[in-house]
C-alpha positions as CSV (number, residue, x, y, z in Angstrom):
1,X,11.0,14.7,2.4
2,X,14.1,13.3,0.2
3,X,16.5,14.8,2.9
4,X,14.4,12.6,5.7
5,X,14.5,9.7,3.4
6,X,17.7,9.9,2.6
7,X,18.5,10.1,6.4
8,X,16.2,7.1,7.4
9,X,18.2,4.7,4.5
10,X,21.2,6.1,6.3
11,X,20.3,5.2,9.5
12,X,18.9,1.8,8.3
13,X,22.6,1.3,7.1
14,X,24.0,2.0,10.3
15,X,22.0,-1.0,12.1
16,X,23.1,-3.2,10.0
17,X,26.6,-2.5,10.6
18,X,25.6,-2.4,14.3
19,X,24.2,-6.2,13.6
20,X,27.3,-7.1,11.6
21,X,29.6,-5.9,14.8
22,X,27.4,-8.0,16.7
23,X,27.8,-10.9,15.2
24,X,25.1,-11.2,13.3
25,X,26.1,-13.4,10.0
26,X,23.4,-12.5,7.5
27,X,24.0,-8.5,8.3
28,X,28.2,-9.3,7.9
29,X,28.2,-10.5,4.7
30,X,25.6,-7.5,3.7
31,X,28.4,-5.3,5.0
32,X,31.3,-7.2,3.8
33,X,29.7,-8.1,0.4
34,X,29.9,-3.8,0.3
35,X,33.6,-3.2,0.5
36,X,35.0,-2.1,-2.5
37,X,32.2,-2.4,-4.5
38,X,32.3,1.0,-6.7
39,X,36.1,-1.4,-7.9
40,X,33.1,-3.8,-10.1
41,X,30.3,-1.0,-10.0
42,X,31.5,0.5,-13.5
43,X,31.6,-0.3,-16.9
44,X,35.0,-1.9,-18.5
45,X,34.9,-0.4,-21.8
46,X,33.3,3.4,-21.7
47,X,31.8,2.4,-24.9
48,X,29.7,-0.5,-23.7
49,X,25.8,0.1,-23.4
50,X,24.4,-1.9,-20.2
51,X,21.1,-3.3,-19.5
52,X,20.6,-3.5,-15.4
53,X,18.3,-5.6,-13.7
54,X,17.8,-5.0,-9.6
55,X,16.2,-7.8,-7.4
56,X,16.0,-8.1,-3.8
57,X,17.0,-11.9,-3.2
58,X,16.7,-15.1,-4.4
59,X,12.5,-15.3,-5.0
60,X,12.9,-11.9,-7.0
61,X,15.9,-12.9,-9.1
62,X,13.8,-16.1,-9.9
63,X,11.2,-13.5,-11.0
64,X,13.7,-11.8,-13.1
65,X,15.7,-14.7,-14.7
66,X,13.2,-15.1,-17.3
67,X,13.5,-11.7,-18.4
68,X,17.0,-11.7,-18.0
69,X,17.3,-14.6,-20.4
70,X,15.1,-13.5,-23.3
71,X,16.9,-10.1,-22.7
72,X,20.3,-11.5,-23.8
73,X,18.7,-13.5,-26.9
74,X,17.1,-11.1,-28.1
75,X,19.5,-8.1,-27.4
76,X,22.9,-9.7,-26.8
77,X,24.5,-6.0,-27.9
78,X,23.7,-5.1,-24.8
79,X,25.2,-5.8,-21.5
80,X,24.1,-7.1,-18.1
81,X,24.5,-5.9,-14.5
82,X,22.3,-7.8,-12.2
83,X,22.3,-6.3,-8.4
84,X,20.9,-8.0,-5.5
85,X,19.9,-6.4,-2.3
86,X,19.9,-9.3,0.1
87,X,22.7,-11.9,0.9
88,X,21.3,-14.8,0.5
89,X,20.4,-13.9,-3.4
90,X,23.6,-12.3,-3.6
91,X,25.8,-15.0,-2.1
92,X,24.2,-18.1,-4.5
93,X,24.1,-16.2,-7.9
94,X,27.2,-14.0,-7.7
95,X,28.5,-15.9,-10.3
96,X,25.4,-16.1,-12.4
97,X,26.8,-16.6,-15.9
98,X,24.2,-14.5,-18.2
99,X,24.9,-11.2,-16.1
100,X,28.6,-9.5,-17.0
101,X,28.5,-8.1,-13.9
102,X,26.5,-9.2,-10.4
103,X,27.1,-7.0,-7.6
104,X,25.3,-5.6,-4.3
105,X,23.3,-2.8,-4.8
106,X,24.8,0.4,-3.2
107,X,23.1,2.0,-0.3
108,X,19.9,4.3,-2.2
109,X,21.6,7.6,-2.0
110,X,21.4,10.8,-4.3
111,X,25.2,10.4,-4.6
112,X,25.5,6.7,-5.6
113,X,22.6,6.7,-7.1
114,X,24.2,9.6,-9.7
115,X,28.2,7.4,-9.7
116,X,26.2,4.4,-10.5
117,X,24.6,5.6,-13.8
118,X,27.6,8.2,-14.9
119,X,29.6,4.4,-14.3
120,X,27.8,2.7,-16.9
121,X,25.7,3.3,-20.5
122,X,22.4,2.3,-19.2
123,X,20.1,1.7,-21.9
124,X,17.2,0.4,-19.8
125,X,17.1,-0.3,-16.1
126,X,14.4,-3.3,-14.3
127,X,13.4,-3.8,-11.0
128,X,11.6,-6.5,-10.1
129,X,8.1,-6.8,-8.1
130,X,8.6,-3.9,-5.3
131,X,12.0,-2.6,-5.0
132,X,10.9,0.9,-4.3
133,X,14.3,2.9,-4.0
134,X,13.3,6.1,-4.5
135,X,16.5,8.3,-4.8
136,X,17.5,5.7,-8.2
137,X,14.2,6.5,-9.5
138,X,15.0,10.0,-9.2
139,X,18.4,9.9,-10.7
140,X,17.0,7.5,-13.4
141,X,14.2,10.0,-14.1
142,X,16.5,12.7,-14.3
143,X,19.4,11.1,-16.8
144,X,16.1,10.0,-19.3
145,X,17.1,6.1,-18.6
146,X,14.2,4.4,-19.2
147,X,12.8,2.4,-15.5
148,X,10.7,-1.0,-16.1
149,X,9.0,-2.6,-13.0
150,X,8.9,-6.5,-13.7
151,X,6.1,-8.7,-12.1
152,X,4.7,-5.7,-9.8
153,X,2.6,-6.3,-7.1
154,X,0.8,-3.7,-4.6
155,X,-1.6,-3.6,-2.7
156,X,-3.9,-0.5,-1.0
157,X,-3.1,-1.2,2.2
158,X,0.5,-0.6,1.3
159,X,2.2,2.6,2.7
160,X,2.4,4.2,-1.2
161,X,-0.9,4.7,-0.9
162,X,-1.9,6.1,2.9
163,X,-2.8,9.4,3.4
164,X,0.5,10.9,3.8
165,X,2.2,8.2,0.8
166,X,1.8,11.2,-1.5
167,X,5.6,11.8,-2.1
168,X,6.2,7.9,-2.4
169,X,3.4,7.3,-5.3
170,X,4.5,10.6,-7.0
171,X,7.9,8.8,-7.9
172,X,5.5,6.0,-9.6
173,X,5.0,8.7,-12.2
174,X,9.2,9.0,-13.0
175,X,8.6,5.0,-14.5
176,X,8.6,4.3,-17.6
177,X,6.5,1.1,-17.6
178,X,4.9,-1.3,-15.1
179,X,4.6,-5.0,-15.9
180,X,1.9,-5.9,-13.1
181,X,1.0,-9.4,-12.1
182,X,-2.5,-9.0,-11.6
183,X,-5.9,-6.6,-12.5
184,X,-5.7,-5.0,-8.4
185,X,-2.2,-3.8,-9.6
186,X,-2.5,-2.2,-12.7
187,X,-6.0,-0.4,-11.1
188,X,-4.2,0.6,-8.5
189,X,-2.1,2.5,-10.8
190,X,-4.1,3.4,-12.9
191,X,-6.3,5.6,-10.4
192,X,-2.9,7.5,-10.0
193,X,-2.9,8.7,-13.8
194,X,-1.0,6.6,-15.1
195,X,-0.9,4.3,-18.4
196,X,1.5,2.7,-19.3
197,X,0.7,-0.8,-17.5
198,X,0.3,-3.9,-18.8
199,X,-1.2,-7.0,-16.6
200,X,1.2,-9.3,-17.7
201,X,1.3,-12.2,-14.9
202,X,3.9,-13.3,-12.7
203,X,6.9,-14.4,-14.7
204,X,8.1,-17.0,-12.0
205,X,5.5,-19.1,-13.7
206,X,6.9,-19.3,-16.6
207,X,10.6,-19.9,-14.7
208,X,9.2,-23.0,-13.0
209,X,7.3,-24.4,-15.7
210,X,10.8,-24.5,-17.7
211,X,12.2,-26.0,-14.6
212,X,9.2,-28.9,-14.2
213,X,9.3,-29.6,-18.0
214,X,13.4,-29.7,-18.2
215,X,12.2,-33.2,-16.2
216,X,15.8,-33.7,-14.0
217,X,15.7,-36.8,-12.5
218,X,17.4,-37.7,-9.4
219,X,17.7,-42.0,-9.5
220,X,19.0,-42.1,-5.9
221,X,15.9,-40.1,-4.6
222,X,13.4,-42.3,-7.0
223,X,15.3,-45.4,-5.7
224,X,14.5,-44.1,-1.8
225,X,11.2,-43.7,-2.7
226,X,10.8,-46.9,-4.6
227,X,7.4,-48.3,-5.2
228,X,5.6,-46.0,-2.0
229,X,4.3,-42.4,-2.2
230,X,6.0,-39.5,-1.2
231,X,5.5,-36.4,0.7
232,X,7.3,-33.5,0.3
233,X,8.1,-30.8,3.3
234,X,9.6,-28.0,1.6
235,X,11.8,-24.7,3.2
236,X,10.4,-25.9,6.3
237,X,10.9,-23.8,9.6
238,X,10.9,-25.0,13.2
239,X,7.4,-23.3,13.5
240,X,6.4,-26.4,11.0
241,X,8.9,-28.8,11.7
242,X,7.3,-29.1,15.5
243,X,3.7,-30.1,14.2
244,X,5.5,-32.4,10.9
245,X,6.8,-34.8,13.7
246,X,4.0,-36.8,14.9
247,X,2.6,-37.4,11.6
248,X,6.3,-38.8,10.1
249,X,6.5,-41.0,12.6
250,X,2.8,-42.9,12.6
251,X,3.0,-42.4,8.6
252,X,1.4,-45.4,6.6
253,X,4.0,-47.5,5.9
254,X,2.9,-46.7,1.9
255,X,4.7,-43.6,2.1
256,X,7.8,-42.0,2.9
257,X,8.8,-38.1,3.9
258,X,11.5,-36.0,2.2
259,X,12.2,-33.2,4.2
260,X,13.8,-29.9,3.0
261,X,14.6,-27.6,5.5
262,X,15.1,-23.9,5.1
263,X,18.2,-23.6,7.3
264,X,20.6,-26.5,6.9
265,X,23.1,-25.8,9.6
266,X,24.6,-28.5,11.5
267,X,23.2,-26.8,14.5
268,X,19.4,-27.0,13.2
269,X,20.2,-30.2,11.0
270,X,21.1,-32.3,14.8
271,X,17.8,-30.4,15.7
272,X,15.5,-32.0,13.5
273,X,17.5,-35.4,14.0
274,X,16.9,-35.7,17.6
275,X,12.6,-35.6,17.1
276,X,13.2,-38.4,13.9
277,X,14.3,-42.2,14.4
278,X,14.0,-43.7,11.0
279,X,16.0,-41.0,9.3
280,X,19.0,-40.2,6.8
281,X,20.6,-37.2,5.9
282,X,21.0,-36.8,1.8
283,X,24.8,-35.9,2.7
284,X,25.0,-40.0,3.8
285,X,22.4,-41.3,1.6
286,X,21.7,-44.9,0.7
287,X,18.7,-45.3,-1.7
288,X,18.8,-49.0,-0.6
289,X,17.9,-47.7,3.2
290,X,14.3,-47.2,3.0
291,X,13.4,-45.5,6.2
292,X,10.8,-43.5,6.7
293,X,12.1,-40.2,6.2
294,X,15.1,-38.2,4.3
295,X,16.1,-34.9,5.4
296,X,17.9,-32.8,2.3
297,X,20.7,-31.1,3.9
298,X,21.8,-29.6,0.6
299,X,20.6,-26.0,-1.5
300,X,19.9,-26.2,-4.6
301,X,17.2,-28.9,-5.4
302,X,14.1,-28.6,-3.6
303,X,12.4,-27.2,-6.9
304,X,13.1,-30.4,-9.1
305,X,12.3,-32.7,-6.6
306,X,8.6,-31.6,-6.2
307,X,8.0,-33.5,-9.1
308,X,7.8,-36.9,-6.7
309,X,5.6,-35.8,-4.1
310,X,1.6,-36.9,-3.9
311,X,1.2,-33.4,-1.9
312,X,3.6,-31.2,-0.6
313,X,3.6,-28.9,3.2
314,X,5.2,-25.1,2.0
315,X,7.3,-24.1,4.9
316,X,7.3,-20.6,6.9
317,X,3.3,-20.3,6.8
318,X,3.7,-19.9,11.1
319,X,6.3,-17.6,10.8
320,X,6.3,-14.4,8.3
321,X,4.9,-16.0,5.2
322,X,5.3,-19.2,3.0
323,X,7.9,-19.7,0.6
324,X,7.2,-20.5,-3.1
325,X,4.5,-23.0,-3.5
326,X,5.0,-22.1,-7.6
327,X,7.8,-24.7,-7.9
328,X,5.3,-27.5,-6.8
329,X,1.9,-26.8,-7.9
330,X,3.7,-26.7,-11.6
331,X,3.8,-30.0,-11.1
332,X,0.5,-30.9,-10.0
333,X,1.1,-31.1,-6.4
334,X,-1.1,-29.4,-4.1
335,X,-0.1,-27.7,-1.4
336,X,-0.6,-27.4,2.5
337,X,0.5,-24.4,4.2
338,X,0.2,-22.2,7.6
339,X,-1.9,-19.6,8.3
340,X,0.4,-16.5,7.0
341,X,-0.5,-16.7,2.9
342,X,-2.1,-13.6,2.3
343,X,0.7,-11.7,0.8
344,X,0.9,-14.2,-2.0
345,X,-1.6,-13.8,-4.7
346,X,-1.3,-17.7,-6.1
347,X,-1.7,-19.1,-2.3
348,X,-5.4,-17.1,-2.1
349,X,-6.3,-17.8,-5.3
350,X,-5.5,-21.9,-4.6
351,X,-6.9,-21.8,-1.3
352,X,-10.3,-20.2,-3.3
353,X,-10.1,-23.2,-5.7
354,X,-9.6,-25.8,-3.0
355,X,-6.0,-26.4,-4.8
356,X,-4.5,-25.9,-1.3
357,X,-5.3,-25.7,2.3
358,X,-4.5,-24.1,5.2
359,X,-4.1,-25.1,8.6
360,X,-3.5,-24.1,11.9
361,X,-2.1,-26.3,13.9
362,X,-1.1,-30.2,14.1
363,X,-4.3,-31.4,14.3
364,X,-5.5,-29.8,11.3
365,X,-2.4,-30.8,9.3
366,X,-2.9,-34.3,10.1
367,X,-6.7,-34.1,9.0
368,X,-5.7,-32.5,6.0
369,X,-3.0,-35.0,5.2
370,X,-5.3,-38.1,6.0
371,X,-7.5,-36.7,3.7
372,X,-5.2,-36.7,0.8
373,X,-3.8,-40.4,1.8
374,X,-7.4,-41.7,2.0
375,X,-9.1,-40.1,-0.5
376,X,-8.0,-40.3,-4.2
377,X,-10.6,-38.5,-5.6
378,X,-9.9,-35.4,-3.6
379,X,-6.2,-35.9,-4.5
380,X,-7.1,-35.7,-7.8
381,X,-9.5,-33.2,-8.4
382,X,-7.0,-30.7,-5.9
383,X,-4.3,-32.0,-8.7
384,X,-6.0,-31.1,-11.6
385,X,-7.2,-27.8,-9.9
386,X,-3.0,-26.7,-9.8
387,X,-2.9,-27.8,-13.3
388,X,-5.3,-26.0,-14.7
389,X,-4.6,-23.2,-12.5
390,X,-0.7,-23.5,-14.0
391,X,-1.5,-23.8,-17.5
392,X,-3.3,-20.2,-16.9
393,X,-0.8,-18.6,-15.5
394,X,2.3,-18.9,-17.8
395,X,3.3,-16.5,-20.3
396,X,4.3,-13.4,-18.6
397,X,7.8,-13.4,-20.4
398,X,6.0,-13.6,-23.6
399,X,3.7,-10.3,-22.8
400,X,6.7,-8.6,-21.2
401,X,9.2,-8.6,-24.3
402,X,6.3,-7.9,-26.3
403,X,6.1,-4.6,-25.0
404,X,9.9,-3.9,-24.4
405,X,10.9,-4.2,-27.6
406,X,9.3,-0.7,-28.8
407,X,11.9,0.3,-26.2
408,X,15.1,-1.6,-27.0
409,X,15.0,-1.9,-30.8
């Protein structure tokens, strides 16, 4: 079964070169971010011990930072190799300050799995929520470095645990210790024999509770907004983009619209601007201007900027599931979102609470929205809901480095 694995990971490889031949951009800086990467994949001083944490992108390393930071407080004997699977966490954190090293991770071989761990002193290794790569757990099992899974999520209609999953959960036993974010987790694992679990939350709370209460303002923004309210539309697709448009344009004229778009190409940027006519671009801004709508064409501050919207619409819920709606509800906002949520634990427990709401299609966006405009006292009570929901939540850092430090001490 490890040979066919092997192969399949192989094969996966070879599409994505394929892709990157083709022209694809995401797959040729996967490929390119590869070259030569066995020249920072090893350890300057052979007598260095290293602490390694793996995430997949962006959401996950957000996951991980908070681990990462009370890791180097705590234990700053130790050094840090952070590895990213995906390029778009890769490309905005490979210079990431905390970690001594940030690299791509190397294709999940028995042979680079081996280089990688005879390349460095790995006292303890951490994945973050499901980065399953089975040959490194085997290698990691078989050197005796210790394997923590951060912020772990599963579910049983996951492949791990299918009928013919046996070979995949067996490699759950070769962990040292799962951190799981909720009850369904840890039982999950459990029923599998195993123990050392401990429900300790989804850490990315307690990274966007520091974020909410570090309380960056942005004057030009507040200015824009002045004395109306504002609605936030954030990592918006053109699924939601499509059904955003009528609404910004017969908005009350007590509110504006930021817009944050997840692609800000020039290409998609001109796209959006030719369905908007009382617009600016936050590359041009005038605060003075107060139009209708500003579209943030510009990574970086969508998750500080949630702190001035009424209610906020969480992109890519038409296409393959919404983005974080953690970085607003921390702030009291509640949230709107497309039908795709399921996958994410805090969306279904929100949409339970009436804390946020779903819709599927303009007509129930615009409902929803009215709602919230008109009606303060379901504004509120959907506000207060994300607070207390929030205040719950946070302290899976805490619970985490608890438990590691029998472990790293």
């Amino acid at each position: 079964m490890r040979f066919l694995y092997t192969l399949i990971i192989r094969c996966y490889t070879g599409i994505i070169h394929l892709a990157s031949y083709l022209g694809n951009k995401k797959a040729k800086l996967w490929c390119q971010g590869r070259k030569n990467q066995w020249k920072t994949l090893k350890s300057d001083n052979p007598d260095d011990k290293w602490l390694w944490m793996h995430v997949s992108s962006l959401g996950e390393f957000e996951q991980g930072l908070p681990i990462m930071e009370a890791l180097k407080k705590e234990y700053p004997q130790y050094k840090l190799l952070l590895t990213f699977f995906s390029p778009s966490g890769y490309e905005v954190k490979k210079d990431f300050p905390l970690a001594d090293k940030v690299a791509y991770l190397p294709q999940d071989t028995m042979e680079n799995a081996k280089r990688l761990v005879k390349n460095f002193k790995f006292k303890a290794v951490f994945f973050v929520k499901y980065e399953f790569w089975f040959n490194y757990i085997r290698v990691l099992k078989d050197y005796r470095i210790p394997l923590f899974y951060i912020s772990t999520l599963l579910r049983p209609n996951q492949y791990f645990f299918k009928p013919w999953g046996k070979w995949f959960r067996n490699h759950f036993k070769k962990v040292k210790y799962f951190f799981t974010q909720n009850k369904e987790t840890a039982t999950l694992l459990s029923k599998l024999g195993l123990e050392n679990i401990t429900i300790a939350g989804d850490t990315r709370f307690d990274r966007v509770y520091d974020i909410a209460h570090q309380a960056q303002r942005f004057p030009d923004i507040e200015e824009f907004i002045g004395d109306r309210k504002c609605i936030i539309a954030g990592s918006s697709w053109p699924s939601d983009e499509r059904i955003l448009y009528h609404f910004i344009e017969d908005m009350p004229s007590n509110y504006c619209f930021i817009m944050v778009p997840h692609d800000i190409s020039e290409s998609h940027i001109k796209q959006i601007e030719s369905h908007l006519t009382d617009y600016q671009l936050y590359t041009n801004f005038d605060p003075s201007n107060k139009c209708k709508t500003l579209v943030i064409n510009k990574i970086g501050i969508l998750s500080k900027i949630y702190r001035y919207a009424q209610f906020a619409y969480i992109g890519a819920g038409f296409y393959d599931g919404i983005h974080n709606i953690q970085e607003a509800i921390v702030y009291d906002v509640p949230v709107v979102f497309g039908p795709k949520y399921h996958e994410f634990e805090e969306a279904v427990d929100l949409v339970k609470l009436k804390g946020a709401f779903v819709i599927n299609n303009q007509n129930e966006l615009e409902e929803t929205f009215y709602k919230f405009i008109n009606d303060e006292n379901f504004h509120e009570k959907a506000a207060n809901i994300c607070h207390k929901y929030v205040a719950e939540k946070i302290g899976a850092t805490e619970k985490t480095m608890k438990v590691l430090e029998v472990y790293l001490s």
